[in-house]
C-alpha positions in Angstrom: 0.0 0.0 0.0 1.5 3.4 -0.9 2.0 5.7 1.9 0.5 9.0 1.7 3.5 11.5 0.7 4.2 8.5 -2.3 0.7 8.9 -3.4 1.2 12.9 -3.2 4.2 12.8 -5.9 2.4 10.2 -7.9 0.1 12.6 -8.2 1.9 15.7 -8.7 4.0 13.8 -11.4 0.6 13.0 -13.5 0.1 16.3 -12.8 3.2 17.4 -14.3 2.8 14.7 -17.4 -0.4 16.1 -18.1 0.6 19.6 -18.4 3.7 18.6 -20.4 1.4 16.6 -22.9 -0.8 20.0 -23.5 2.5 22.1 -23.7 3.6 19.7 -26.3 -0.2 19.7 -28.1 0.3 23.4 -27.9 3.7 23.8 -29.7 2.2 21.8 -32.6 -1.7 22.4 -33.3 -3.5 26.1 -32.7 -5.5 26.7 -29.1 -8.4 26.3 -31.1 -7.9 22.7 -32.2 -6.4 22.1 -28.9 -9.7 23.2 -27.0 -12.0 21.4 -29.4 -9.9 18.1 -28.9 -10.0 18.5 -25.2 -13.9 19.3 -25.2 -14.7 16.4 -27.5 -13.2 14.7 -25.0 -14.8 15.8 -21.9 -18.5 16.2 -23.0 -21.2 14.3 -23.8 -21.7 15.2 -27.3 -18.9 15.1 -29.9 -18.4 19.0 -30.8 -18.8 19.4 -34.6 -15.8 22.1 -35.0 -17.2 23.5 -37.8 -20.4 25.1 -36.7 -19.5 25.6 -33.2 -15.7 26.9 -33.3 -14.3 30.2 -34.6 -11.6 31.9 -35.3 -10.5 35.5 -36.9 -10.9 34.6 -40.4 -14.7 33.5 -39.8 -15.9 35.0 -36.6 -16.6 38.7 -37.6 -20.2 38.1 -38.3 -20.5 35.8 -35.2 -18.4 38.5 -32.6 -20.7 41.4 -34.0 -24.1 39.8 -33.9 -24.9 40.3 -30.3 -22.6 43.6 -29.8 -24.9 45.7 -28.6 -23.2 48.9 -27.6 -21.4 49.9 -30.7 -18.3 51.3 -29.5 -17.0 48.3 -29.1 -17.3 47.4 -33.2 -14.4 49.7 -33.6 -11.3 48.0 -34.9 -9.1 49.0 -31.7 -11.3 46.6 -29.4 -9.5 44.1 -28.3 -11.2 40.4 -29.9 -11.1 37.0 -28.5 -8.6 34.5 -29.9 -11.7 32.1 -30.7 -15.4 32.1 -30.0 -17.3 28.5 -28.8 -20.8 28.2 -29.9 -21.9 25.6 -27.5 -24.7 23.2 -28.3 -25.4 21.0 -25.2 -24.9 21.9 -21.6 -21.9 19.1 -21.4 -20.1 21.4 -24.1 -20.2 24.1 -21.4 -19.2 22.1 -18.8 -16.0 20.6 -20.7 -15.0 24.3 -21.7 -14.2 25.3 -18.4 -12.5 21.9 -17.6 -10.6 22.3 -20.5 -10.1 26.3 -20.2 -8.7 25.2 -16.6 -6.1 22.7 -18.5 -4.9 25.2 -21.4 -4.6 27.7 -18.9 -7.5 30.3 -21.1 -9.2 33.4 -19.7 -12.9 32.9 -20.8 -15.7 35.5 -21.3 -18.8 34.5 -21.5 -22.1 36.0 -23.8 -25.7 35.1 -23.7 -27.1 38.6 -25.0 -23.9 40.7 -25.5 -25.8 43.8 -23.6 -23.4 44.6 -21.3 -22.6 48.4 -21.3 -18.7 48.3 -21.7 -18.6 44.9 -23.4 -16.9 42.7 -20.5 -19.0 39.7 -22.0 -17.1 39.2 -25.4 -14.0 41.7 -24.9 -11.0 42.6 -22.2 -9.3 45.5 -21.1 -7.3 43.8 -18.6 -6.4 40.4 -20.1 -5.3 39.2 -23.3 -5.4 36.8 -25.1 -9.1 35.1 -24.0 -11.2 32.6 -25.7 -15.4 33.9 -25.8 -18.4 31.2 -24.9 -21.1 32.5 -26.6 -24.4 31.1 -25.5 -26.6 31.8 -28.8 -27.5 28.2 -29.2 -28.7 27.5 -26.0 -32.5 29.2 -25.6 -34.5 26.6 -25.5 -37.7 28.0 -23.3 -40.0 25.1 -21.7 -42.8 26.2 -20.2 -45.0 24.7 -17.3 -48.4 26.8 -16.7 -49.7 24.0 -14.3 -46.8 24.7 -12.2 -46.9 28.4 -12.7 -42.7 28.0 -14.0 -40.4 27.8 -16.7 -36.8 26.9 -17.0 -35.0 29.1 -20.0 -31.8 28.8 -21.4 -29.1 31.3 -20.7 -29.3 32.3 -24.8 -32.6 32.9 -24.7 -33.6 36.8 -25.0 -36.2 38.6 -23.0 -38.7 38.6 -25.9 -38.3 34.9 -26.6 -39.5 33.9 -22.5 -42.3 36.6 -23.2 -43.2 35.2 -26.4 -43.4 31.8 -25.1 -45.1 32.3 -21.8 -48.2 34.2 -24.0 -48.0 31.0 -26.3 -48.8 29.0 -23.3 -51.2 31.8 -21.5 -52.6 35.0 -22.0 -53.0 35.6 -18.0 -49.3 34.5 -17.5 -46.0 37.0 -17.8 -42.9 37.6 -16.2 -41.8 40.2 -14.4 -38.5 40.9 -16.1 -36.7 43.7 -18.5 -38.0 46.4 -21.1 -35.8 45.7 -23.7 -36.6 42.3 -25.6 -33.2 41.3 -27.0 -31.3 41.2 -23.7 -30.6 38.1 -22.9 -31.4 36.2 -20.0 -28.6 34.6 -19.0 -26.9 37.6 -17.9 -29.9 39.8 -17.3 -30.7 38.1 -13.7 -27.4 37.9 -12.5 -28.1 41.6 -12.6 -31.0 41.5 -10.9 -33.8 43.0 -14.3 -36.1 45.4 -13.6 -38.8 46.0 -15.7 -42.5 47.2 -16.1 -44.0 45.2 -13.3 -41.2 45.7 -10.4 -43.7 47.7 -8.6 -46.0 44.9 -8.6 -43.5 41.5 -8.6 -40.1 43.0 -7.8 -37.2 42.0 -10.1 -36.8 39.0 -12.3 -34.0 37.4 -9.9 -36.6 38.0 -7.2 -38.9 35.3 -9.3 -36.0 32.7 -9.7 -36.5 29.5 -7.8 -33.8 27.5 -9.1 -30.7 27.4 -11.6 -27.8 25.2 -13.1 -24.8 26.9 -12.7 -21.2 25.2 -14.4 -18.7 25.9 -11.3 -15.4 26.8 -11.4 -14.4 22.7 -11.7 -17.1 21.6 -14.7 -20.0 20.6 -12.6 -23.5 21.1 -13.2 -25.1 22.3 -9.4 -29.0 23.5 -9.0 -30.1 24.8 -7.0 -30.1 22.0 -3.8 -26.5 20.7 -4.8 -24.9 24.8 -5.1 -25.9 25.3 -1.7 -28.3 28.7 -0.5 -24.9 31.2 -0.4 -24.3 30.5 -4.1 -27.9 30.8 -5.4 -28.2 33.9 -3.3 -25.4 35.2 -5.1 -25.9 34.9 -8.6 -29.3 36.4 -8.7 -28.5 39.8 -8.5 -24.6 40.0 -7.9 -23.6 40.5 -11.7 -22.3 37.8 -14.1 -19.1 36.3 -14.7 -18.1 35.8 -11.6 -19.2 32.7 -10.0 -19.6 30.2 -12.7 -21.8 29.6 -16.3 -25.5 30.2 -16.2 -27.2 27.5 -17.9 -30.7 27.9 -16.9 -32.9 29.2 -14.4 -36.3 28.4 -13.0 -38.6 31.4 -13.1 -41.4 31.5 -11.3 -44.6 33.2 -13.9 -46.7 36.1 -12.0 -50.7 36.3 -13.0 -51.3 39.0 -15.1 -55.0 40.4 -16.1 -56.6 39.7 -19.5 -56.5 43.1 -20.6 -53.7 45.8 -19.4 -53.6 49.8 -20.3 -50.8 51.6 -21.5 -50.3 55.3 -22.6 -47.5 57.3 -23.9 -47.7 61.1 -23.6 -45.4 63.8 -24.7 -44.5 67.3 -23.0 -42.1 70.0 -24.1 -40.4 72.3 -21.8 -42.8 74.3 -23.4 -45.5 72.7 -22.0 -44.7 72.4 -18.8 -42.5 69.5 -18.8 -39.6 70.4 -15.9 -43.0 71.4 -13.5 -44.6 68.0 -14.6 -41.5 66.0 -14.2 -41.2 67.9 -10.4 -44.8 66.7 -9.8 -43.7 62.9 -11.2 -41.3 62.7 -8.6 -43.3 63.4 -5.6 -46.0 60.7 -6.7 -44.3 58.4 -8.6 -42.9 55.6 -5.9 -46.6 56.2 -3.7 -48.7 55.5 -7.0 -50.8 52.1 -7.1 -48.7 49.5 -7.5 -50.5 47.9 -10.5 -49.2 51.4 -12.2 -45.4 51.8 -13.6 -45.2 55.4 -15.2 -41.6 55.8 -16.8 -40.8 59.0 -18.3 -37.8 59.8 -20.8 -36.0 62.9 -21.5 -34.6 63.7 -25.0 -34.0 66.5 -27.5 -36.6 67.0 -29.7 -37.0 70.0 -32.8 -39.5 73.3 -31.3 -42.2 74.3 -33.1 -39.9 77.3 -33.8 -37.6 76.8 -36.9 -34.0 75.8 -36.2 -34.7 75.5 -32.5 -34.5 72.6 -29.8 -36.2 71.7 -26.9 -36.3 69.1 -24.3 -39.4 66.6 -24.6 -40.2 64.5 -21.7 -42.4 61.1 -22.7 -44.4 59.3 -20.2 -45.2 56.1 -21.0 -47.0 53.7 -18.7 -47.9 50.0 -17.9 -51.4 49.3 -15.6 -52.4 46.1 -15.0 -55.8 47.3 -15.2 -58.5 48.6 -17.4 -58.3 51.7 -18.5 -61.5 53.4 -16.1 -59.6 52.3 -12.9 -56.3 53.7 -14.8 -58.3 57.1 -15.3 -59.3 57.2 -11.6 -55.7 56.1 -10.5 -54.2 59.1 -12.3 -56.7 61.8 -11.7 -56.7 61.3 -7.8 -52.8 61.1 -7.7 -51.1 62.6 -10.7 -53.8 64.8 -12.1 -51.3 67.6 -13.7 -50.5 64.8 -16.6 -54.0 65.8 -17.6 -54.4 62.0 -18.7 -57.9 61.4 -21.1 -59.4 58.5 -21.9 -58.7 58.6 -26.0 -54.6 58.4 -24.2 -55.3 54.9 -22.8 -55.0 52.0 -24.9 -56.4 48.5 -23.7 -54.1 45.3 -24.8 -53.0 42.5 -24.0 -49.9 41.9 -21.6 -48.0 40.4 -24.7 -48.8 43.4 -26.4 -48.1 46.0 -24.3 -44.3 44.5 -24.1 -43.8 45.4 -27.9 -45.6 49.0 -27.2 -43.0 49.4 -23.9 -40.3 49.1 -26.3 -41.1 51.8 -28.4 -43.3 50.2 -31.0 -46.2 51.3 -32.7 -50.0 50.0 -31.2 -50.5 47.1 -33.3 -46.6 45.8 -34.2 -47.4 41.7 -34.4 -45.9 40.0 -31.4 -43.7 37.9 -33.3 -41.1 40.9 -33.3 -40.2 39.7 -29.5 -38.4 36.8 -31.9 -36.6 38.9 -33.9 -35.7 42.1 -31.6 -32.3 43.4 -32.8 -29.2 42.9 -30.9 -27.2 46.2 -32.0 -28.0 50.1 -30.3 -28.1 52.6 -33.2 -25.0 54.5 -32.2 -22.3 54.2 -29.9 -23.1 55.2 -26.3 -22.0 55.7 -22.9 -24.3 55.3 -19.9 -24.1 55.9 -16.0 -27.0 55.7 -13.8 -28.2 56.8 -10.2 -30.7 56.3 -7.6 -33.2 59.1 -6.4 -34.4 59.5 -3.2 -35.0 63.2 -2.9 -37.2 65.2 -5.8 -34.8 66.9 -7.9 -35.2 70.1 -7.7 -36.6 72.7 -10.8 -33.8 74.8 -10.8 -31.5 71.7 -11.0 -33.9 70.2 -13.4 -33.4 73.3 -15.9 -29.8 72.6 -15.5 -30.0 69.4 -16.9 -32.0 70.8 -19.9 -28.7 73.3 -20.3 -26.7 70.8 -20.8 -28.4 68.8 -22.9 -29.4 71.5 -25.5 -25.4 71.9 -26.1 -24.6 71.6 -29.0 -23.0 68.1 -30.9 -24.6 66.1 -28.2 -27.7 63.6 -28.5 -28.5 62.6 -25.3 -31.1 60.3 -23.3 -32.1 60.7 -19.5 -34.6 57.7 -18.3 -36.0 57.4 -14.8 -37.9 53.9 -13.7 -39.8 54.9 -10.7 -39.8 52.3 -7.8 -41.8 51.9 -4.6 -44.7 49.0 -4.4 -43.5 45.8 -3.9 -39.5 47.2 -4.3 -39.9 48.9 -1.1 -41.3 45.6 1.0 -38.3 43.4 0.1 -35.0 43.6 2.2 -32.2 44.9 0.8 -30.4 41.8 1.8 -32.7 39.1 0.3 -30.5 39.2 -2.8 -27.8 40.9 -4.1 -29.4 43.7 -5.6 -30.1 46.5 -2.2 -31.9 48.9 -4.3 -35.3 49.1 -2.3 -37.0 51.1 0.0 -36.2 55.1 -0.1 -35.8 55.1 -3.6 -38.0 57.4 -5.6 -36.2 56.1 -8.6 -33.6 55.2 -10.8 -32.0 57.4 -13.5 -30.3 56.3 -16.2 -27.8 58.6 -18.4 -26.7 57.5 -21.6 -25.0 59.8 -24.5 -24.3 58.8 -28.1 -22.5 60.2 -30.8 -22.2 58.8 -34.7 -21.4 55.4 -35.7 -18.0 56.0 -37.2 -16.8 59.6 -35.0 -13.4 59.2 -34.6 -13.2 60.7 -31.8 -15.7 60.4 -29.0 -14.1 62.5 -26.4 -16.4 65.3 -26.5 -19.4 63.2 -25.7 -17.2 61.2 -22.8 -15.9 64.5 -21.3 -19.8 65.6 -21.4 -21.7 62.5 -19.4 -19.1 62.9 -16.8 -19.5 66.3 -16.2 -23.2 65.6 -16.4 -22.8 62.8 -13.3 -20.9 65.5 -11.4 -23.6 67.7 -11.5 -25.9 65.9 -10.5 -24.0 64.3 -7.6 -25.5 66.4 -5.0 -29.3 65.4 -6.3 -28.8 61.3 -5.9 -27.8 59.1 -3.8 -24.9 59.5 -1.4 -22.4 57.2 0.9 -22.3 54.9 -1.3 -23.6 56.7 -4.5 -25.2 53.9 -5.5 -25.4 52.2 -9.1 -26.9 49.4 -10.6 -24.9 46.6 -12.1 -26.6 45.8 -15.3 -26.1 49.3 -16.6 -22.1 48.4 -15.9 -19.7 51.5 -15.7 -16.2 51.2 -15.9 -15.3 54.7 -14.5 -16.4 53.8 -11.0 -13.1 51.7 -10.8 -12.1 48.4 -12.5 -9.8 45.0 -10.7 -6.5 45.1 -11.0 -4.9 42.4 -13.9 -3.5 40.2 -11.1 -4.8 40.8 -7.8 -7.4 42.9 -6.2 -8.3 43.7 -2.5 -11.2 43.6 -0.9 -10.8 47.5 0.0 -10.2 47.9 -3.5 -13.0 46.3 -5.2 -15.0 48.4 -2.6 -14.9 51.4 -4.7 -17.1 50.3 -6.9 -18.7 47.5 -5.5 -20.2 48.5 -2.7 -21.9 51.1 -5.3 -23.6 48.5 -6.7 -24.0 46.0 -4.0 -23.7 48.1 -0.9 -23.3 46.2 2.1 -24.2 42.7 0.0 -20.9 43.6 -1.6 -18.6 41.3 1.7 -21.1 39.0 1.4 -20.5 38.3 -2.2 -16.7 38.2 -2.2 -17.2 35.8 0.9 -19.1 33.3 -1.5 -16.5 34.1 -4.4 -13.6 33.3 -2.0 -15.6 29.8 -1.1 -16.8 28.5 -4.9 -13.8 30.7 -7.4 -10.9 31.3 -4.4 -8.0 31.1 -7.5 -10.6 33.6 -9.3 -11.0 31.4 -12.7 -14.3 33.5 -13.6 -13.0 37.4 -13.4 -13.6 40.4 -15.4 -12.6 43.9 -14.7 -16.0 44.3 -12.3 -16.1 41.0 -11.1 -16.3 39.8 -7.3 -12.9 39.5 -6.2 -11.8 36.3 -3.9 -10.8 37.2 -0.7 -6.7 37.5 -1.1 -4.5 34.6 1.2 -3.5 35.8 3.9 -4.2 39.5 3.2 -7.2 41.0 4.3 -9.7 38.1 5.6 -9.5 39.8 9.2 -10.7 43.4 8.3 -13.8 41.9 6.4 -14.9 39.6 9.5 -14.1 41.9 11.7 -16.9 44.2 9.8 -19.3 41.9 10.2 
């Protein structure tokens, strides 16, 4: 019988054999062929290389299909060395196993939405291999058990789509815009028009199958509670591969009301928008009233003006919606020829800027790419801006050369009556709302400085008007200038900076379930949960808590 320590080197020399054996594959075949060998091996289904592998001279239509922000189509982003197509969960599971073994950094994409393009490029780590999810969206549907599990490469509109198949008194309370996919959209938490009523999307998740950091598949029973708390709200790419998740379905009425109204500074708009913020998060909760700001032309030749559009959701008929608005928000002067009646399914397409009467079967073919190149920042409300400060928002976005958006998503209702601990995402009770900030500038502009310089200076300004100690941020609408991870190592203190902006105090809880499931950090991008560093630091965060 071999004593321990003898067992030990065995060991570490198969170890070493092993590694010598891919160092030698890797001196004579490409990465590429090297991975696909090693998956072939490792998963259940043979990998047919040619429709799931690719490399630079084949991937530009694949890497750009699901690039949503389109600064990061110019040539100076940085691109993967090859993107996997996976086909069957097992190909998922044998790309990190073999990842691990070749020593790649991996990015992972189900919808390619993120905001500074962490999910299919890198600013702090070259070269990387990119998992793209697109194959794996298969939706299945369970209306006797009010549930569905969905693919990670499903989009938004594709669950919608599939629930209304299934029922017209079903829906899901999950995001706005229909091409985002789902994979990454609840690890961010996803808000959308019935938060006020459901809460998030994450807060409607009651189970998952995660690949972990060593290539197994874990739900929900076999993760453990800390890890499914974590990856329903604390952001993607950090604790594993999404492969599915169990949603739970909501009821939703036969017949909904929406409405979309326009006001010009003209008209009254920074006095409206006042009003909106003083009702908005005390509304009923079967009501979500959105409004979004943007330059529009002015009746007067040659001139701008801001327009400010409210559209809204009501899980209602549109007589209780008339008596809703009248006793609470009666300066929107709201009249019955404003309110549509639909059907839930419907009044997705109309929430995402679509005609009354666009066929439901665009949720299936929602585009994947934003008209321009943009950068975004967003903030939480808890305080009514004030007119004065309102009017200096309108300054700056009449400027000339930029085309700007402000969008605020009003909380309260069933976001104030769930802790701030219960997942991830803290953004809950004393929030009036959340506003998002996003500039463009044209596709092809050399030089986007100008409208860079501009949203910053914007987020200064309004620093005094938000949210304060932490200023706090939301995840899914990612932002790179709050602070990024260092290449090699990062510190819990460090990672603060802009963690705890998004997490607040969630934030030690997270890097305490990183440090347990990832503690070598195999999943990292530059926002992602940091492990806990050996030896450094482990004290100060259990002494906090």
């Amino acid at each position: 019988m071999l004593s321990k320590s003898s067992s030990t080197m065995i060991h570490l020399l198969y170890s070493l054999l092993l590694l010598q054996s891919y160092s030698s594959c890797a001196s004579s075949a490409s990465t590429p062929e090297n991975f696909i060998q090693c998956v072939s091996m490792n998963s259940e289904l043979s990998v047919p290389v040619t429709t799931t592998v690719f490399t630079p001279k084949n991937f530009t239509s694949v890497l750009r299909s699901t690039k949503f922000n389109r600064r990061f189509l110019e040539p100076s982003v940085l691109e993967p060395e090859f993107i996997f197509t996976p086909l069957h969960d097992s190909h998922v599971q044998a790309a990190v196993i073999c990842s691990k073994k070749l020593g790649l950094h991996l990015r992972v994409r189900s919808g390619g939405h993120d905001y500074e393009g962490i999910s299919y490029t890198s600013v702090m780590e070259t070269p990387f291999a990119l998992i793209d999810l697109v194959n794996l969206r298969l939706i299945n549907v369970d209306i006797e058990d009010n549930s569905a599990w969905v693919q990670s490469g499903a989009n938004v509109g594709e669950v919608y789509y599939r629930i209304a198949q299934k029922s017209k008194l079903h829906g899901f309370p999950a995001g706005l815009c229909p091409s985002v996919g789902i994979g990454g959209h609840i690890t961010g938490g996803a808000y959308g028009a019935m938060l006020r009523k459901y809460g998030l999307a994450a807060d409607n998740v009651i189970d998952a199958r995660i690949v972990d950091v060593n290539g197994r598949i874990l739900d929900r029973e076999a993760m453990g509670e800390d890890l499914f708390w974590a990856i329903r709200g604390g952001g993607g790419g950090s604790f594993g591969i999404i492969l599915w998740w169990r949603i739970k379905l909501v009821p939703v009425p036969a017949t909904v009301t929406v409405f979309r109204i326009n006001r010009t500074l003209e008209q009254g708009a920074t006095k409206l928008l006042y009003r909106w913020q003083q009702v908005v998060d005390k509304l009923d909760e079967d009501l979500f009233l959105k409004v979004t700001m943007r330059v529009v032309n002015a009746s007067e030749r040659g001139q701008r003006t801001v327009a400010a559009i409210f559209e809204a959701l009501f899980l209602g008929r549109g007589n209780r919606l008339l008596r809703v608005m009248q006793r609470s928000f009666p300066e929107l002067d709201l009249a019955r020829k404003d309110c549509v009646e639909m059907s839930w399914i419907e009044s997705v397409v109309f929430l995402d800027g679509k005609l009354i009467g666009t066929p439901i079967e665009y949720l299936l073919q929602a585009k994947h790419i934003s008209q321009a190149p943009f950068k975004a920042k967003s903030d939480y409300v808890k305080v009514p801006i004030p007119e004065e400060a309102l009017e200096g928002l309108w300054e700056r976005m009449l400027e000339k050369d930029i085309w700007s958006f402000i969008l605020w998503n009003p909380y309260g209702g069933k976001m104030s009556k769930i802790s701030e601990s219960e997942i991830p995402f803290p953004h809950r009770k004393g929030n009036i709302f959340m506003s998002h900030w996003l500039v463009y500038w044209e596709v092809g502009q050399k030089d986007s400085k100008r409208q860079i310089d501009w949203i910053r200076e914007l987020y200064e300004y309004v620093a005094p008007y938000v949210s304060n100690s932490p200023r706090e941020a939301f995840v899914n609408y990612r932002d790179l200038d709050l602070g990024i991870n260092w290449k090699n190592s990062t510190s819990f203190e460090q990672a603060s900076v802009w963690g705890e902006k998004y997490f607040k105090d969630n934030f030690e809880r997270l890097v305490r379930v990183k440090s347990t499931v990832d503690p070598d950090n195999f999943f990292r991008h530059e926002q992602s949960i940091p492990p806990l560093q050996r030896n450094l630091g482990i004290q100060k965060i259990l002494c906090k808590t």
